[in-house]
N, C-alpha and C positions, 0 to 999 in steps of 0.2 A: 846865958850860960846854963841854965836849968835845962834847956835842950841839951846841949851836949851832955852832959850828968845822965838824963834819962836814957840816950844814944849807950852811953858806956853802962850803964844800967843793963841795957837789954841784950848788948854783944855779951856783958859777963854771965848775963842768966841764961843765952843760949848758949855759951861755952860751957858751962855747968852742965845743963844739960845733954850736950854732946859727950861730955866726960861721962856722965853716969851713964847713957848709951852705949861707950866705949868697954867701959867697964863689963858692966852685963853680958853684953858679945861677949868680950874676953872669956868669962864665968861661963858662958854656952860652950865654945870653943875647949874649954879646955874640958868640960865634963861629955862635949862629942868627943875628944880624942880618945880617952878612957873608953867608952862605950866603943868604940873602934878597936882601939886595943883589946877589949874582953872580945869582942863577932872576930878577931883576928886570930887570938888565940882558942876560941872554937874551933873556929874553921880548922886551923891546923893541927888540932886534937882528932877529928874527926878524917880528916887527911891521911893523918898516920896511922890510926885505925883500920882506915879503906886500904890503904898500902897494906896492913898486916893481914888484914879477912884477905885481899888477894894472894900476896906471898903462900897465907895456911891452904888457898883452894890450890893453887899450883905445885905445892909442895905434896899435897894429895893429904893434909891435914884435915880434911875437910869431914872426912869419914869420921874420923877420933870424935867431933863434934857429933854427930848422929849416932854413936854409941857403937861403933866397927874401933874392933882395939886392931895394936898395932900389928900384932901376926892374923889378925883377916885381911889386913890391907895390905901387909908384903906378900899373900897368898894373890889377892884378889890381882895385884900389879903385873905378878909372875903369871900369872895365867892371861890376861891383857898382853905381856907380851910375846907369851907364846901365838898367841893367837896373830896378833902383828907378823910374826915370823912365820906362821903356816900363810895365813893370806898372801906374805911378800913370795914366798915360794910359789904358791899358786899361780901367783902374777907373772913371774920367772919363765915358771914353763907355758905359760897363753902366749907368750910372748915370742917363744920358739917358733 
């Protein structure tokens, strides 16, 4: 009978031990989700940010940041597209 005894002995001390195993993963697991959650909510900080630096370059914002206020850069626009419109004209008459 001391056999079986030791048998059930050693299945419960390796169940223990897979339990405390279990356990730990778990503990890992849940403190990599969090660390997932924070490099996720990074990331998409930094997302929306690149989204706005682009929106301000295409918006032609981009100037205000280098120190061109707003009536240099609705000059500097208007004369871009004047220039647009001389070139389209010239193109016009080559074209003739």
């Amino acid at each position: 009978m001391e056999k079986i005894e030791d048998k059930i002995d050693s299945i419960v001390s390796k169940l223990q031990k897979v339990l405390e195993n279990n356990k730990s993963l778990q503990k890992e697991i849940v403190s990599m989700k969090t660390k997932l959650d924070s490099e996720t909510t990074k990331n998409n900080d930094l997302q929306n940010k690149l989204k706005q630096l682009e929106q301000k370059l295409k918006e032609g914002n981009a100037g205000a940041e280098i120190g061109i206020s707003d009536k240099e850069r609705v000059h500097i626009k208007r004369k871009i597209k004047d220039y647009i419109t001389d070139i389209d004209g010239f193109l016009d008459k080559l074209a003739v």
